[in-house]
VOBA-708053 format. One record per residue (C-alpha): residue number from 1; residue in three letters; x, y, z. Coordinates in Angstrom, 3 decimals, padded with zeros to 6 digits. Example, Ala and Ser with C-alpha at 12.3 -4.5 7.8 and 13.67 -1.06 7.14 Angstrom:
<pts>
  num  residuo        c1        c2        c3
    1      Ala   012.300  -004.500   007.800
    2      Ser   013.670  -001.060   007.140
</pts>
This chain:
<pts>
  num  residuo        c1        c2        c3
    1      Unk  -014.794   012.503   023.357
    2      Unk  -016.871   013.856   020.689
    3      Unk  -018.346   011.387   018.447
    4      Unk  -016.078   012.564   015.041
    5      Unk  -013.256   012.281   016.990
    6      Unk  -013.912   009.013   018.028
    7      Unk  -014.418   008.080   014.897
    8      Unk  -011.075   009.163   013.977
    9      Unk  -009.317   007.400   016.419
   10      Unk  -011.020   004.221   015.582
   11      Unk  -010.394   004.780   011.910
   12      Unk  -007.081   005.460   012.851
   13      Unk  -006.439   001.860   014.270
   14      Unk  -007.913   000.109   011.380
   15      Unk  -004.861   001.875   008.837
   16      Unk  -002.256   001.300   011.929
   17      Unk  -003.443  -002.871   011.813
   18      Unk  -003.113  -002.761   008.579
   19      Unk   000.332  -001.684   007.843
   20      Unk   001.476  -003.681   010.688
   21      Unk  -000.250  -006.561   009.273
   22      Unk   001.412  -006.377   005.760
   23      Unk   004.784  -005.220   006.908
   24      Unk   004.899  -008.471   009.066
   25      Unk   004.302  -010.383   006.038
   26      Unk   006.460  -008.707   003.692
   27      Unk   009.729  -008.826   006.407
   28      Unk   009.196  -012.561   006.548
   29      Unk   009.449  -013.212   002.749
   30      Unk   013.422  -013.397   002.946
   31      Unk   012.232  -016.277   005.401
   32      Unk   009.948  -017.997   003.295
   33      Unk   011.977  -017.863   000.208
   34      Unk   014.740  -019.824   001.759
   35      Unk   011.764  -021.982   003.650
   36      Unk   010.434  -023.261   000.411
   37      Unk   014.183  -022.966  -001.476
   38      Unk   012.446  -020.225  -003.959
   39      Unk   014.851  -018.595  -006.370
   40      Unk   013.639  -015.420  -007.612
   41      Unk   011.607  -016.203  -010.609
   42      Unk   009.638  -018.517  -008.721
   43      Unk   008.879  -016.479  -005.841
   44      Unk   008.385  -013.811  -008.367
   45      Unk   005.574  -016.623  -009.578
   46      Unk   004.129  -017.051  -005.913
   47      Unk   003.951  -013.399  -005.261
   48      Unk   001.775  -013.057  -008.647
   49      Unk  -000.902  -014.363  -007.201
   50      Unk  -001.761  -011.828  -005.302
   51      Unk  -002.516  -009.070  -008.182
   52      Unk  -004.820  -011.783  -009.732
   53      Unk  -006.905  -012.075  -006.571
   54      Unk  -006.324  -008.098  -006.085
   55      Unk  -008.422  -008.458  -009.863
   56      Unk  -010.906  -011.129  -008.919
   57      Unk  -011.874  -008.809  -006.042
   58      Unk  -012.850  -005.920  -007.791
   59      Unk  -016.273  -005.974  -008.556
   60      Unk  -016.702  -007.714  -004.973
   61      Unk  -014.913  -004.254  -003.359
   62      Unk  -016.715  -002.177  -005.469
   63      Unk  -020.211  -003.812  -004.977
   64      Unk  -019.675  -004.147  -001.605
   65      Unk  -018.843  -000.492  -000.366
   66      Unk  -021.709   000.524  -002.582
   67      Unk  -024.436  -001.688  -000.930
   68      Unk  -023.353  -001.874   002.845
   69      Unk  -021.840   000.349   005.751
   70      Unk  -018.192   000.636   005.052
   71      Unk  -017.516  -000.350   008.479
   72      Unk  -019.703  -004.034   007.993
   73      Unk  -016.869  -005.175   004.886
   74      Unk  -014.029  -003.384   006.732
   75      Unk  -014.177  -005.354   009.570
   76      Unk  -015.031  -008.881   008.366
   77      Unk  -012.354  -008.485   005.408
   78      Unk  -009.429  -007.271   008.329
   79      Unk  -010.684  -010.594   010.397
   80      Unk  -010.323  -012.848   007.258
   81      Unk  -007.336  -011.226   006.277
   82      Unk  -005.394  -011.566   010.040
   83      Unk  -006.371  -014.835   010.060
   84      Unk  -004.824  -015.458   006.622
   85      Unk  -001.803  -013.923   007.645
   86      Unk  -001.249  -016.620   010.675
   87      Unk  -001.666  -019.607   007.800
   88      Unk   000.959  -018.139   005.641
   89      Unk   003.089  -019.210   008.311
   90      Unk   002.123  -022.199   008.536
   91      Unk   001.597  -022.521   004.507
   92      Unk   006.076  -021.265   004.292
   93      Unk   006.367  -024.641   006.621
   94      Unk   004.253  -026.874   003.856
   95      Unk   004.327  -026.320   000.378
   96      Unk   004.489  -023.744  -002.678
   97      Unk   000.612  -024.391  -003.503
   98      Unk  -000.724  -024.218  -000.144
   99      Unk   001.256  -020.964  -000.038
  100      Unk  -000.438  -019.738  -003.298
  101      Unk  -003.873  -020.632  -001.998
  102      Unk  -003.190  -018.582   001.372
  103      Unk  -001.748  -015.184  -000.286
  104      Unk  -004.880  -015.648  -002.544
  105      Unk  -007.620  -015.141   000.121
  106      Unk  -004.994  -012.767   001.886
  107      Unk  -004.940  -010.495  -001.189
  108      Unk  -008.646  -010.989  -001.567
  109      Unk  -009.607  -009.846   002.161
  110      Unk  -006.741  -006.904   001.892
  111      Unk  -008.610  -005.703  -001.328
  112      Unk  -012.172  -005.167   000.691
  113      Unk  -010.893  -003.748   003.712
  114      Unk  -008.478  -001.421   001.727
  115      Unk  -011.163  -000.301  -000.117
  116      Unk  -013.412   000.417   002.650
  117      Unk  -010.883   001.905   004.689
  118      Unk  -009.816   004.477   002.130
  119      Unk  -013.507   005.179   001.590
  120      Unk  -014.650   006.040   005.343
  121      Unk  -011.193   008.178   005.488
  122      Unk  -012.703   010.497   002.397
  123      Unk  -015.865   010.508   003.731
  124      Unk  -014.682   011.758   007.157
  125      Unk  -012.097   013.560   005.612
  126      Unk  -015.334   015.772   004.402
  127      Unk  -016.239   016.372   008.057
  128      Unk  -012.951   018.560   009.529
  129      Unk  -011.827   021.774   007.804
  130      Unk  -008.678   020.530   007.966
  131      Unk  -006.948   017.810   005.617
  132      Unk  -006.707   014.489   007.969
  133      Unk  -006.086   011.740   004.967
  134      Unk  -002.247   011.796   005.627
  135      Unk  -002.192   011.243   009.035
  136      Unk  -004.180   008.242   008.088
  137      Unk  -001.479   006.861   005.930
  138      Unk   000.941   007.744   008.452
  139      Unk  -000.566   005.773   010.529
  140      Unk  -000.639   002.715   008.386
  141      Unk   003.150   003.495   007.523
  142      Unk   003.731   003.576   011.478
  143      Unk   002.300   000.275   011.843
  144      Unk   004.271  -000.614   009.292
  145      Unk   007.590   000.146   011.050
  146      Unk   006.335  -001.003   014.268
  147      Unk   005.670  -004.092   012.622
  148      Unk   008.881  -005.002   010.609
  149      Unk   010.692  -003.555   013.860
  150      Unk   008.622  -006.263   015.601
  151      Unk   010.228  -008.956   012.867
  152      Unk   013.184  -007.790   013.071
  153      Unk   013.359  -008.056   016.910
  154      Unk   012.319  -011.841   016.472
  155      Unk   014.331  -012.499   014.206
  156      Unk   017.516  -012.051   016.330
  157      Unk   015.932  -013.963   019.189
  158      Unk   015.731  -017.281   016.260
  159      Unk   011.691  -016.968   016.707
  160      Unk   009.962  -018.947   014.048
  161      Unk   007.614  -017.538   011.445
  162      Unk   004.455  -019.517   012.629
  163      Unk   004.259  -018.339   016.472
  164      Unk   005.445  -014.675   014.710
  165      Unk   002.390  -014.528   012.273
  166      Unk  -000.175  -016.197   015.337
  167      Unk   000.624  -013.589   017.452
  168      Unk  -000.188  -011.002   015.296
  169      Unk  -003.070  -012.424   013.860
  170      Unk  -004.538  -012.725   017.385
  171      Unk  -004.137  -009.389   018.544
  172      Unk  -005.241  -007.786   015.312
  173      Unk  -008.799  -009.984   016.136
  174      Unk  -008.956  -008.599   019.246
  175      Unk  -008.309  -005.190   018.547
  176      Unk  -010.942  -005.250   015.406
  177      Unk  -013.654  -006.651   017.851
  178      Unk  -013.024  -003.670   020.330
  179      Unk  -012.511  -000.803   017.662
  180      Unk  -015.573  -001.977   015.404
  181      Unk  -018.551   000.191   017.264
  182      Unk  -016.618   002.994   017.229
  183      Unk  -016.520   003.147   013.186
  184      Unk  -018.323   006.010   010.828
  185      Unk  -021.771   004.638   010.252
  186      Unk  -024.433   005.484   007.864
  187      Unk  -022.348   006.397   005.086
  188      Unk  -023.923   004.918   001.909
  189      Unk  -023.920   007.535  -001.618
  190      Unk  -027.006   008.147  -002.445
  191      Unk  -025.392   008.141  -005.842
  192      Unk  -023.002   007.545  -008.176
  193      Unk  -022.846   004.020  -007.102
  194      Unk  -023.304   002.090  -010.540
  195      Unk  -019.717   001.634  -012.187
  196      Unk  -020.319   002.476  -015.850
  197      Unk  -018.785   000.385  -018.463
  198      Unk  -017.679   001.666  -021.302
  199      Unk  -015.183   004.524  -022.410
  200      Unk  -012.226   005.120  -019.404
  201      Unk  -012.863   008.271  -017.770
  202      Unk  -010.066   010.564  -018.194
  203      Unk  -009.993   011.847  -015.021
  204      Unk  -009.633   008.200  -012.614
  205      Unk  -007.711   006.900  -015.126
  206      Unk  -004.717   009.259  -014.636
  207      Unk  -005.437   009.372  -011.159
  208      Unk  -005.225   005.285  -011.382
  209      Unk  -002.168   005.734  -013.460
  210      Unk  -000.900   007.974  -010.269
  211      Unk  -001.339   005.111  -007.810
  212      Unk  -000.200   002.504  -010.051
  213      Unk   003.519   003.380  -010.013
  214      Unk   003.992   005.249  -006.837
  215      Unk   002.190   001.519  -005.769
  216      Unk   004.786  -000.619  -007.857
  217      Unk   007.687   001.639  -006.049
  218      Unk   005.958   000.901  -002.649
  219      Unk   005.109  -003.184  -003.562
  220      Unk   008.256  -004.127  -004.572
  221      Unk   010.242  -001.509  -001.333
  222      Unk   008.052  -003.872   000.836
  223      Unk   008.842  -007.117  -000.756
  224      Unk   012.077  -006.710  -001.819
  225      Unk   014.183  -004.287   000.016
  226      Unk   014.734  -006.894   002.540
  227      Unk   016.378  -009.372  -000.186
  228      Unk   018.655  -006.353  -001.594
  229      Unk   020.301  -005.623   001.640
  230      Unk   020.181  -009.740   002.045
  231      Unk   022.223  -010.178  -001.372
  232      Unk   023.495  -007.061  -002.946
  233      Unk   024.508  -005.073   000.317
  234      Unk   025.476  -007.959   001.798
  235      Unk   024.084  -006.762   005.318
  236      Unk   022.918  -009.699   008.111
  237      Unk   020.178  -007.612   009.659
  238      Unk   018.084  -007.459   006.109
  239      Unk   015.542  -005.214   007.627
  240      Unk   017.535  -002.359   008.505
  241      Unk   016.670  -001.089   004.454
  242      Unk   012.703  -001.785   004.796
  243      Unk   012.951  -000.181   008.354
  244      Unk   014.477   003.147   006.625
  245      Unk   012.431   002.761   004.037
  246      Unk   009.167   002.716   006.122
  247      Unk   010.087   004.904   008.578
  248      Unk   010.775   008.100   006.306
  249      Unk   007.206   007.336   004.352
  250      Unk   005.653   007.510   007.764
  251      Unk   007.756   010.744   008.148
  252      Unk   006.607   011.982   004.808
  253      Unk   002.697   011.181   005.345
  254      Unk   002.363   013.138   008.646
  255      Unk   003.633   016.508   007.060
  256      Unk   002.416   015.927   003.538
  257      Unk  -000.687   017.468   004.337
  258      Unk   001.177   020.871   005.221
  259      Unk   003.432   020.107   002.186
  260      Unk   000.308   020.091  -000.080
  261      Unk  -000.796   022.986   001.328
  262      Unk   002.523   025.080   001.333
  263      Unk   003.668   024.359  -002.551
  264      Unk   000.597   022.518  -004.241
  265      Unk  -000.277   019.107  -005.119
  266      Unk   001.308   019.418  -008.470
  267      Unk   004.378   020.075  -007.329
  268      Unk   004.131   017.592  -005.003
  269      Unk   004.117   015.170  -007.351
  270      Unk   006.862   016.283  -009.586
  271      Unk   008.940   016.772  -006.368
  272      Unk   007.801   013.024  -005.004
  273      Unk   008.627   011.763  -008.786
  274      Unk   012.592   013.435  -008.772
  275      Unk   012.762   011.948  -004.714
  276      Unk   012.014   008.253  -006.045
  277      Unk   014.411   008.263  -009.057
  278      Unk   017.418   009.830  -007.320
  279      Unk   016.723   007.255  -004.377
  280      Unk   016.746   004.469  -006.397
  281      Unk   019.522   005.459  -008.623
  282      Unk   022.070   006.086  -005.750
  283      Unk   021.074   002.336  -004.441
  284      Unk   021.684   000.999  -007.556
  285      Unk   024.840   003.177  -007.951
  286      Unk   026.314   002.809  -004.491
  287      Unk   025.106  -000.468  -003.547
  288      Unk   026.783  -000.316  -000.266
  289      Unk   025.268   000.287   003.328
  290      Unk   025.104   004.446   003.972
  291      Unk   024.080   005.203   000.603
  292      Unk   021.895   002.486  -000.010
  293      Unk   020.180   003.621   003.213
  294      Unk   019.988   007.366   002.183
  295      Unk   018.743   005.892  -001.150
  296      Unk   015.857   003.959   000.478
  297      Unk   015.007   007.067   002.545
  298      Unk   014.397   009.196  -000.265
  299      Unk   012.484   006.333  -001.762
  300      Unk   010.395   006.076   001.240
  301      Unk   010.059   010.092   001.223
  302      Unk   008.831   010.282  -002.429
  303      Unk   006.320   008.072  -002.367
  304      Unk   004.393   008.486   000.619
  305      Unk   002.327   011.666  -000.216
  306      Unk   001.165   010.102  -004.066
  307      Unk  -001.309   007.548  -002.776
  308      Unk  -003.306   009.617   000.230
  309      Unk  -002.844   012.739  -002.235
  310      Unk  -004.399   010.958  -005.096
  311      Unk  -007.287   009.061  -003.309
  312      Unk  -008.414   012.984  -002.147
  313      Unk  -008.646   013.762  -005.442
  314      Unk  -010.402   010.113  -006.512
  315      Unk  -013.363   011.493  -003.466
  316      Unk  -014.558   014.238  -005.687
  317      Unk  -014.996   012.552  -008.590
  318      Unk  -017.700   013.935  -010.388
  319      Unk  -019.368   010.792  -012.183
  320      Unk  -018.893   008.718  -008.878
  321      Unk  -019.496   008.330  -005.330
  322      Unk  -016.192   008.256  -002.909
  323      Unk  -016.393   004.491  -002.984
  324      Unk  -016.569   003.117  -006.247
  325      Unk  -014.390   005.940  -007.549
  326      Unk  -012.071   005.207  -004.543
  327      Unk  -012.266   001.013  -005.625
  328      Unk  -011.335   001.631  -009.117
  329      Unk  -008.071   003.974  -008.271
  330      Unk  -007.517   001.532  -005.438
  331      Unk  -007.475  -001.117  -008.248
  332      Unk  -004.987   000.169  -010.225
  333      Unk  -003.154   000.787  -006.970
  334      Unk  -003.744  -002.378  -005.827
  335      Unk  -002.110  -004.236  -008.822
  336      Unk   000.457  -001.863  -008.830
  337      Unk   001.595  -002.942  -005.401
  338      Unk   001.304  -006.514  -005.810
  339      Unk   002.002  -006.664  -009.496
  340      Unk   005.709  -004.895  -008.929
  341      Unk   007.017  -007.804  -006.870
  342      Unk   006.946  -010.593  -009.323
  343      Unk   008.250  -007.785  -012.008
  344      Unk   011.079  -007.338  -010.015
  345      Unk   011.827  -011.007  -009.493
  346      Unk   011.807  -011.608  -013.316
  347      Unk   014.003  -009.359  -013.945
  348      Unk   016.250  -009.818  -011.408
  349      Unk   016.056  -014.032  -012.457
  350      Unk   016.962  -012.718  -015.713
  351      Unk   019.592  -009.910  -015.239
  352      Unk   020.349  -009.390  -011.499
  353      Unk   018.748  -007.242  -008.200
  354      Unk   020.388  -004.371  -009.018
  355      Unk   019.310  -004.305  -012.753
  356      Unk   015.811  -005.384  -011.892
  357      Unk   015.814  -002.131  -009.558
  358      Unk   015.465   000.106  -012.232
  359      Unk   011.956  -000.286  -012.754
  360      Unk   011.392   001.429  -009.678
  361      Unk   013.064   004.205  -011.302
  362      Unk   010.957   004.388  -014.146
  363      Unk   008.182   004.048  -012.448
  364      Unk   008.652   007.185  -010.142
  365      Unk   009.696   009.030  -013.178
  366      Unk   006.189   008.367  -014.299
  367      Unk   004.402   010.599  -011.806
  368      Unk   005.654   013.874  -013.492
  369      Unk   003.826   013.391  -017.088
  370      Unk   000.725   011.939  -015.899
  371      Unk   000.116   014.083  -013.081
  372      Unk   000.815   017.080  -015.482
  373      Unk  -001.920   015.690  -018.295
  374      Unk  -004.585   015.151  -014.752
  375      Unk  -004.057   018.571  -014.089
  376      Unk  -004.346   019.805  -017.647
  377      Unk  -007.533   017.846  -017.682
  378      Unk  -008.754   019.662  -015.110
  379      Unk  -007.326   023.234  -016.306
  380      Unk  -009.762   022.423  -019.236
  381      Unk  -012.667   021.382  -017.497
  382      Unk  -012.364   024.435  -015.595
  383      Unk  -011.783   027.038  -018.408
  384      Unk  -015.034   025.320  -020.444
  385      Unk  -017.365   025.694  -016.944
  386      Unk  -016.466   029.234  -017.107
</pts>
């Protein structure tokens, strides 16, 4: 096998561990909310700390992918991280601040190896004619659904969480050890690696904007969809909505690319925008099985394409190099996904589920104006180069 391809492949496995990884987390938290007798604002609380960390991390990310192979803090961050995945079990079995303490180095490591990840996909993206970057998110929404179909299939057999997390904690090692040599190498920038303080640039932060609330839609699907069917659909399998969910992004990410190409990024994003907020508003509407489940599909549909569409664009930056222009959108990103969560579970504390769903709403509705001001930015740049 030629040696790009193998690269691929490898690549490939790092974004399939990694949804499979979160998804196995984020299925279980319905299990450690009633573990730890959580009500909403409080595990609202406990899922804030991962945003925080997600902050802390960012000049480590950023300074990391700028001084090193991305494959050296890709795989040491996945290690950490797996390995922080098989305490949180134990941690939903002790107590709310050993918990905090856990999600806090897991958010940490999933902030490097993110970062990395999404950098060697633009930088091999460079190497095929052809787009590749969302088959790599399909990938990572595969794992995903492999992974919360994985829960749920333990789930009905009574399995606890700690053997659950171990398992998969111990297979991701092994997997990571195996796949490691097989990773792009020798792909430092030779510039644009200094992060500039200062005035925002225009053009990552719309971009950042981009991924911030397709990434609070996404965050609080994976955290909460699971708790929605649990109390407002009143369904017994509470999976069967993140399942949908997931499996329709994964759907979504393996055609996007011939989507993009067929009608245009911007209309992608106005089309992924209307997708989200008619998803969400015929859950919230219809808070019943079917519709809930189309809902969640449409959800799932809309917001797969933003994230691997707008990190293409955050690669040819022109004041940065694919990695630190890649860290900051991932940061914005980042917080987005972890940040929605404990949004949600304020409001919902202080008004109810379905109430608290509406800022999903908004937040896909966001996509249409920013996009169009990134792509007037652009228009502009264009017309004064010429």
């Amino acid at each position: 096998m030629p040696s790009i391809n193998k690269q691929r492949v490898a690549l490939s496995v790092f974004f399939f561990l990694s949804g499979f990884n979160f998804s196995s987390w984020a299925s279980r938290i319905p299990t450690i909310k009633t573990s730890l007798d959580l009500n909403e604002a409080e595990l609202g609380t406990v899922l804030l700390t991962l945003p925080v960390s997600s902050l802390i991390g960012l000049p480590l990310s950023g300074w990391l992918v700028s001084k090193l192979e991305t494959r050296v803090p890709l795989t040491v961050a996945m290690i950490i991280n797996a390995v922080c995945l098989s305490f949180i079990g134990f941690a939903s079995d002790s107590d709310t601040f050993t918990l905090v303490i856990v999600l806090f180095l897991f958010a940490l490591s999933l902030r490097v190896f993110n970062i990395a990840m999404n950098t060697q996909a633009i930088t091999l993206q460079k190497q095929f004619s052809r787009k590749i970057n969302g088959s790599f998110h399909g990938l990572w929404s595969t794992g995903g659904i492999i992974g919360v179909g994985f829960t749920t299939l333990l789930i009905s057999l009574n399995v606890p969480i700690v053997p659950h997390l171990l398992t998969v904690s111990g297979l991701t090692i092994l997997i990571v050890l195996v796949s490691y040599r097989h990773l792009l190498r020798n792909d430092l920038s030779a510039s644009g690696n200094k992060l500039v303080l200062g005035k925002p640039d225009p053009y990552i932060l719309y971009l950042g904007l981009l991924v911030f609330f397709a990434a609070v839609c996404e965050g609080g699907m994976f955290d909460w969809s699971g708790i929605y069917f649990q109390e407002v659909v009143k369904e017994e399998v509470f999976t069967a909505g993140y399942l949908i969910f997931m499996s329709f992004m994964a759907l979504s990410r393996f055609v996007s690319d011939r989507i993009i190409d067929k009608i245009g990024m911007g209309t992608t994003y106005v089309m992924s925008s209307l997708l989200i907020f008619s998803g969400i508003g015929l859950s919230i509407l219809y808070p019943s099985f079917w519709p809930a489940m189309v809902g969640f599909s449409l959800v799932g549909f809309g917001t797969a394409s933003v994230v691997p569409m707008t990190y293409t664009l955050a690669g040819a930056s022109p004041k940065y190099s694919p990695g630190i222009a890649i860290s900051l959108v991932g940061t914005f990103g980042i917080i987005g996904m972890l940040a929605g969560p404990p949004i949600i579970g304020y409001l919902a504390h202080a008004f109810n589920l379905k109430v608290s769903f509406m800022a999903f709403a908004l937040s896909g509705i966001m996509l249409i104006p920013i996009s169009q001001l990134f792509f007037k930015l652009e228009r502009g740049k264009l017309v004064t180069k010429e």
